[in-house]
C-alpha positions as CSV (number, residue, x, y, z in Angstrom):
1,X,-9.9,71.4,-29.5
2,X,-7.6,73.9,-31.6
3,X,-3.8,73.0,-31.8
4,X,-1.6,75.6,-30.1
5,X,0.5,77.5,-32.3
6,X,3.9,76.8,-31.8
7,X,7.0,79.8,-31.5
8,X,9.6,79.9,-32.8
9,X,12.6,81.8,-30.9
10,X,15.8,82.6,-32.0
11,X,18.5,83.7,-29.0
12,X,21.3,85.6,-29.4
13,X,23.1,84.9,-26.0
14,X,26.1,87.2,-24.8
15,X,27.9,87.4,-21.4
16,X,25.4,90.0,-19.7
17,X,22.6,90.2,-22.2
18,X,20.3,87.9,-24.6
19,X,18.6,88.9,-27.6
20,X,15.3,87.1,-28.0
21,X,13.5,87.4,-31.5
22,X,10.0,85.1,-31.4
23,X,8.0,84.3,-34.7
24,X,4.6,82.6,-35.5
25,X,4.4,80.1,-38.0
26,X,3.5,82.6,-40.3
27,X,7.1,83.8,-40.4
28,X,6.0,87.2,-38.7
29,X,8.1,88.8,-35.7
30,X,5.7,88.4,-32.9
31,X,8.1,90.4,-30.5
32,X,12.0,91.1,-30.1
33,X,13.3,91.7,-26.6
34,X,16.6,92.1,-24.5
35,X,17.1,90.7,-21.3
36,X,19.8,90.1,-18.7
37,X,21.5,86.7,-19.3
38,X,20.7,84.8,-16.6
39,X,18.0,81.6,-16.2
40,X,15.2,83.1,-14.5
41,X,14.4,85.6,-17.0
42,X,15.5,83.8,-20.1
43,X,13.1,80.9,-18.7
44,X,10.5,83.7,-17.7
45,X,10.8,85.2,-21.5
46,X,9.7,81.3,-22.9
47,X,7.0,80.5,-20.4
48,X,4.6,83.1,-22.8
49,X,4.2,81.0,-24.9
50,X,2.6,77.5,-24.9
51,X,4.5,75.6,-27.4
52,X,8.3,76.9,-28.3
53,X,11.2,75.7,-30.1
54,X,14.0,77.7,-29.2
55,X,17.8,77.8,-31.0
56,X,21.1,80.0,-30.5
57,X,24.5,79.3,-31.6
58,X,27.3,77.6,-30.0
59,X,29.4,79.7,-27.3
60,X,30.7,79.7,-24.2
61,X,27.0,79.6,-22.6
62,X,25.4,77.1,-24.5
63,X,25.8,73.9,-22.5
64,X,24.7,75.7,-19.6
65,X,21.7,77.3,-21.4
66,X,21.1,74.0,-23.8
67,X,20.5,72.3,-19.9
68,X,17.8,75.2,-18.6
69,X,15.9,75.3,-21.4
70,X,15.7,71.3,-22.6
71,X,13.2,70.6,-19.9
72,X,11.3,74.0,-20.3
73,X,10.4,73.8,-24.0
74,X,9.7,71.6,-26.9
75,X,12.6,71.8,-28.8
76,X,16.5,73.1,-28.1
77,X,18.7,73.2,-31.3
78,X,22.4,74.4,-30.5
79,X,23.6,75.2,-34.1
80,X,27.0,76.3,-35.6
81,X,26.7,79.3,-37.9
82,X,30.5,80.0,-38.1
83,X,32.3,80.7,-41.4
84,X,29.2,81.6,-43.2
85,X,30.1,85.4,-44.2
86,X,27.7,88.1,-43.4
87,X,26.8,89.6,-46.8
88,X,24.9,92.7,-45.2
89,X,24.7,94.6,-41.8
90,X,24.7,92.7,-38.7
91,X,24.1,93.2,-35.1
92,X,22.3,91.2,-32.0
93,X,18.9,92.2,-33.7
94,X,19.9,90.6,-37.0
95,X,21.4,87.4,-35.6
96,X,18.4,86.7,-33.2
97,X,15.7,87.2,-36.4
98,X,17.8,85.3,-38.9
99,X,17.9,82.4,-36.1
100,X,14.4,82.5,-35.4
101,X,13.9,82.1,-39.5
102,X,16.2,79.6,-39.8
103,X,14.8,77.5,-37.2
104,X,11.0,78.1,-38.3
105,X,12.0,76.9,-42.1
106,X,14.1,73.9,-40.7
107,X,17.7,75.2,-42.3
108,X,19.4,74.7,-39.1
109,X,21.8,71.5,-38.3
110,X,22.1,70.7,-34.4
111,X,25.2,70.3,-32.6
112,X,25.5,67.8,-30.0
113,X,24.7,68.6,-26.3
114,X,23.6,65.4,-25.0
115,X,25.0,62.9,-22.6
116,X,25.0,65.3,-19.4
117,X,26.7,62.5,-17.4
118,X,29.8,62.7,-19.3
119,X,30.1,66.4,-18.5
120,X,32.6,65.7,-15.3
121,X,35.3,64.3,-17.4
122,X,34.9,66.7,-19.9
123,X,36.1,69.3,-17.7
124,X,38.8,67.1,-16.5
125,X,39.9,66.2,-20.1
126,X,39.9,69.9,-20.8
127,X,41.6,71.1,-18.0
128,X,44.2,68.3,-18.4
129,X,44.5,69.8,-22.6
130,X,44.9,72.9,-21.1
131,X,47.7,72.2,-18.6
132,X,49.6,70.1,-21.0
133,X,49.7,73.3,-23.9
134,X,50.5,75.7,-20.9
135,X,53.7,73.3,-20.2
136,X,54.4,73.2,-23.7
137,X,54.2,76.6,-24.5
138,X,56.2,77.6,-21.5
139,X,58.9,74.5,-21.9
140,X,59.5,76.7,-26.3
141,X,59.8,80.0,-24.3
142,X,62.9,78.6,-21.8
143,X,64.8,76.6,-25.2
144,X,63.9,80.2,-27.2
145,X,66.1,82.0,-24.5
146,X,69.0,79.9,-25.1
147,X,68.7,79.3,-28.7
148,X,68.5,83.6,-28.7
149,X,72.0,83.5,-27.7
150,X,72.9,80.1,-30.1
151,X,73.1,77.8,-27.3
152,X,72.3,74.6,-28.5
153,X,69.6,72.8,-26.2
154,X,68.7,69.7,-28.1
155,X,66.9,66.8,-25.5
156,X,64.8,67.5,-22.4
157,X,68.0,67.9,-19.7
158,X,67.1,72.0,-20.0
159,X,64.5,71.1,-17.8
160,X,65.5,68.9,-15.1
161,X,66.1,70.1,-12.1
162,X,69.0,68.2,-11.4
163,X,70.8,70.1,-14.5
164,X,69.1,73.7,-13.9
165,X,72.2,75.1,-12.3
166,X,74.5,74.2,-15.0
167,X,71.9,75.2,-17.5
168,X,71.2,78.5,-15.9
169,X,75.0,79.6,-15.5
170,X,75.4,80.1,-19.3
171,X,72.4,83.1,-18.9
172,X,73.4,86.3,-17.7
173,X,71.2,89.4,-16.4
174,X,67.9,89.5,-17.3
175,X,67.8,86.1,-19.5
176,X,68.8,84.4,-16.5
177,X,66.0,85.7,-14.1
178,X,63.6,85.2,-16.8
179,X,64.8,81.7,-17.4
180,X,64.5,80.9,-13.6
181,X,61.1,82.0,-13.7
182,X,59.7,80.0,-16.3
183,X,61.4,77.2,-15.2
184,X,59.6,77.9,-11.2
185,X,56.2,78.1,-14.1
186,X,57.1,75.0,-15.2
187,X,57.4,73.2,-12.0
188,X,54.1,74.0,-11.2
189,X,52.6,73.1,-14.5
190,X,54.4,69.6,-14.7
191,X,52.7,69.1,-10.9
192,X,49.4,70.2,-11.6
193,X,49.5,68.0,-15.3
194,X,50.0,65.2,-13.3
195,X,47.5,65.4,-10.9
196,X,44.7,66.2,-13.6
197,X,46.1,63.0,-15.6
198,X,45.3,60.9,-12.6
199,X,41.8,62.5,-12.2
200,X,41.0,62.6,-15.6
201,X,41.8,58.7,-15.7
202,X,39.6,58.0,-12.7
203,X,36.7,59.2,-14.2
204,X,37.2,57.2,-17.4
205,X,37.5,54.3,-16.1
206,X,33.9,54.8,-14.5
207,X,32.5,55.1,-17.9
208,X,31.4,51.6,-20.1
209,X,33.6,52.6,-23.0
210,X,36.6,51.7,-21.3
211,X,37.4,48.6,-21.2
212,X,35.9,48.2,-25.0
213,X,38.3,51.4,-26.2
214,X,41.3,50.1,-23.8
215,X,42.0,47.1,-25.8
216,X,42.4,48.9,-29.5
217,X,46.2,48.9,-30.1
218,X,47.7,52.5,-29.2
219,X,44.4,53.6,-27.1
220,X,46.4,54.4,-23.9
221,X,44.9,56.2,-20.8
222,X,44.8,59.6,-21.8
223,X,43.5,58.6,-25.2
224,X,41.1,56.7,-24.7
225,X,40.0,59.7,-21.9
226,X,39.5,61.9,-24.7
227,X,37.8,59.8,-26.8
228,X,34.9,59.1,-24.6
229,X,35.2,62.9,-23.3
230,X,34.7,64.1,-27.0
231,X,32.5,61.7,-28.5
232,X,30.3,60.7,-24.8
233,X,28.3,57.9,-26.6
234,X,28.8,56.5,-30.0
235,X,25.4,56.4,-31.1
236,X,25.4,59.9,-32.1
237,X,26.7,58.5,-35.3
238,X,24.8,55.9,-37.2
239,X,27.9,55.1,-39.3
240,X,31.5,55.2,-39.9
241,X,31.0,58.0,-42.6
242,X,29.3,60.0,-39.7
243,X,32.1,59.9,-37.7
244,X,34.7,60.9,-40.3
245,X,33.8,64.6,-40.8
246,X,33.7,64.9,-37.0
247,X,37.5,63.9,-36.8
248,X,38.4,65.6,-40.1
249,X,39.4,62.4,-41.7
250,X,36.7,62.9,-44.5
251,X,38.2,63.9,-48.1
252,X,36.4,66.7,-49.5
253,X,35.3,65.8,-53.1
254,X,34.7,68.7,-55.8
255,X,32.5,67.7,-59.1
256,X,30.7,69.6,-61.7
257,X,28.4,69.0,-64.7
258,X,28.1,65.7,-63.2
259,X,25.4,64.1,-65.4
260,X,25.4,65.0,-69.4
261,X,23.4,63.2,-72.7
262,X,24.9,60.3,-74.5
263,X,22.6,59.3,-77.7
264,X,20.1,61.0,-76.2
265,X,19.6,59.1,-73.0
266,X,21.2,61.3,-69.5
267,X,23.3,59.6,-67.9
268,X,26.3,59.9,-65.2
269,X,29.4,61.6,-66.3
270,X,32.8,59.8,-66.5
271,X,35.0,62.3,-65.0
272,X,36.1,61.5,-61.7
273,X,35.5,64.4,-58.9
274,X,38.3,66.4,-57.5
275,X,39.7,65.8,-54.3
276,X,40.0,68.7,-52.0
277,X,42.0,67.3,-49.3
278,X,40.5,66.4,-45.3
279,X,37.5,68.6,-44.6
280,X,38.5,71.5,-42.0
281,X,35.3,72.1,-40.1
282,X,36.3,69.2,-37.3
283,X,37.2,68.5,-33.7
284,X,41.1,68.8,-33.7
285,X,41.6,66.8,-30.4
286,X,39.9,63.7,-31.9
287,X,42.0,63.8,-35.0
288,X,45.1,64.3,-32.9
289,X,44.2,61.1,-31.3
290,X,43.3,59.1,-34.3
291,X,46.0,60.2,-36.5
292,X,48.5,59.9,-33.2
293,X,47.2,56.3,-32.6
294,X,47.9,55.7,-36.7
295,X,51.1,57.0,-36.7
296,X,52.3,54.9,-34.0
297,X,51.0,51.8,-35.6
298,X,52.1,52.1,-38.7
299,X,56.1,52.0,-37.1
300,X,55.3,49.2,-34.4
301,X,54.9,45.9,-35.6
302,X,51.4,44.3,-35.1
303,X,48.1,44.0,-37.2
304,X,47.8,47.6,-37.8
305,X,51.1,48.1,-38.9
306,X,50.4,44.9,-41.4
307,X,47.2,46.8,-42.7
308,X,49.1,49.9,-43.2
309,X,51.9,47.9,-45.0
310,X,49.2,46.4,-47.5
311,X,47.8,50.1,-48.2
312,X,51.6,50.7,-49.8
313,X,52.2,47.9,-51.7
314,X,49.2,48.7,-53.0
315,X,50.6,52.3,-54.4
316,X,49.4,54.2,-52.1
317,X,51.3,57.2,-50.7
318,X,52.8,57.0,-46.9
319,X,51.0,59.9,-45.9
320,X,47.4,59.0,-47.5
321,X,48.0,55.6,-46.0
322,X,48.3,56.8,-42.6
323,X,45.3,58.7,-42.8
324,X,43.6,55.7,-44.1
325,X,44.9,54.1,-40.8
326,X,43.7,56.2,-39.4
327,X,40.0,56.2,-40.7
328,X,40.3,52.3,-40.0
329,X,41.1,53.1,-36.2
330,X,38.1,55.5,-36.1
331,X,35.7,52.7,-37.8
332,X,37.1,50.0,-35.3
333,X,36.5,52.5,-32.0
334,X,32.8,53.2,-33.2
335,X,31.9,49.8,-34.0
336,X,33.3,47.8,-30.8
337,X,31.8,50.6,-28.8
338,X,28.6,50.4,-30.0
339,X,28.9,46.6,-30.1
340,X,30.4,46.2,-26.8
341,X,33.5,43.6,-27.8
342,X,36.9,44.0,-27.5
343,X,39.7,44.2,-30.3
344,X,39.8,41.1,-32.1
345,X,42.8,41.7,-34.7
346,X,41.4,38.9,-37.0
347,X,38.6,40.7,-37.7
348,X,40.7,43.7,-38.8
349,X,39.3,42.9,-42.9
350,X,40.7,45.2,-45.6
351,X,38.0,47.2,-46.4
352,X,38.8,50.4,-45.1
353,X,36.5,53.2,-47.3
């Protein structure tokens, strides 16, 4: 019996509509359609075909879509295209055929979607994130008033309430009324933020990672939350160095003419390759966390502190230490949550790159 031909779709997926571009194996578009964004029809669109691999980029919709469609076709690659320039015209049309390419010639790298049941305290890690930069953002617009009008407002007492009178009789007119109602914003916020903390916790603490990530020094609650939020399992990486780029804590080298003749025989050049800094094309959260839980180490006496130490009296700058802490925090997390053991600070060796 002949093999079925597999499809190869490219989707470019919008709010209302989705652009659908479909080649053979040939490389030849087999047909380009639009239809209405929704899961009957995209799911109707795939079903003409008997074998399909589909792909679209990362968005808004593509944990919803990357869920429809996993069960409905062979293949589902969610890929990140972002900060490669377009060097000619583009539109919907474009996008959908150069995915559709892409994905037929193999030149696409996936971006995790998997681990559905970790999905719950995603949302609740996000809308925790987002309540705590709401706060924050409104706590820098009440200090701007004052400091507008070069009153000093150094601490947190601008925002008690037990203070707000005192505070609030140094405004006049309009400042005042706009101070009182950031500071009613505020209330709300800090209420909210501390309800979604206690939510967000109760659903880590259902997960297995917890009580492995819970013992590394400086993994609190909320960090340890985020963690298994961003990451969801740890074998998505097979190694430290996998892990690295995710949390921008891998150093960018730069090298050229890297091989050259020596009596005739090629061999590897001398010069050293360029450092370019921590790669940019990461998660911020998880770096926040990892380079928050260094930082506190490396001031607070303990075993991490005592690795960090040895990093400077070994020449190394503060700053390139920390980071170096911090890489050693990301390899310890991976490992004991792959291995399932707890934080054993004689085990903490030296090797760190």
């Amino acid at each position: 019996m002949k093999q079925q031909a597999i499809h190869f779709v490219g989707l470019d997926v919008h709010q209302s509509t989705t652009v659908a571009s479909v080649r053979d194996e040939s490389g030849n578009v087999v047909m380009s359609a639009t239809v209405p964004t929704t899961e009957k029809t995209i799911v109707a669109l795939l079903r003409s075909w008997p074998r399909v691999h589909v792909a679209f980029e990362e968005g808004t919709q593509a944990q919803w879509l990357h869920d429809v469609l996993l069960d409905q076709v062979e293949s589902v690659i969610v890929c990140n295209v972002r900060g490669k320039g377009a060097l000619a015209n583009k539109d919907d049309r474009i996008d959908a055929n150069g995915l559709s390419e892409q994905l037929r010639l193999g030149g696409l790298k996936a971006v995790f979607h998997g681990a559905p049941e970790m999905l719950t305290l995603k949302e609740l890690v996000r809308n925790y994130n987002n309540l705590v930069e709401d706060s924050t953002r409104v706590m820098l617009r009440v200090k701007a008033i004052f400091r507008a009008r070069a009153i000093a407002t150094s601490g947190v007492s601008v925002y008690r309430t037990s203070q707000r009178k005192q505070w609030l009789a140094k405004l006049a007119g309009g400042a005042r009324v706009r101070a009182e109602s950031l500071l009613t914003q505020l209330d709300t916020l800090l209420e909210l933020r501390s309800k979604a903390k206690a939510a967000m916790i109760v659903a880590a603490r259902r997960q297995p990672g917890w009580k492995v990530l819970s013992t590394i020094p400086f993994f609190g609650p909320v960090r340890v939350a985020q963690v298994l939020a961003i990451v969801r399992t740890p074998f998505r990486f097979r190694t430290k160095r996998n892990l690295w780029p995710y949390a921008g804590l891998a150093v960018v080298r730069c090298s050229s003419a890297d091989q050259e003749f020596c009596k005739g025989k090629l061999q590897r050049s001398r010069k050293a390759p360029m450092t370019r800094g921590l790669n940019r094309n990461h998660n911020p959260l998880l770096k926040a966390v990892f380079k928050g839980a260094a930082n506190a180490a490396a001031s607070t006496a303990g075993p991490l502190s005592e690795y960090y130490q040895a990093s400077v009296r070994r020449g190394m700058d503060e700053e390139l230490a920390k980071v170096t802490l911090a890489r050693k925090i990301a390899a310890v997390a991976l490992r004991l949550w792959k291995k399932g053991e707890v934080f054993d600070p004689k085990k903490l060796t030296m090797q760190t790159t």
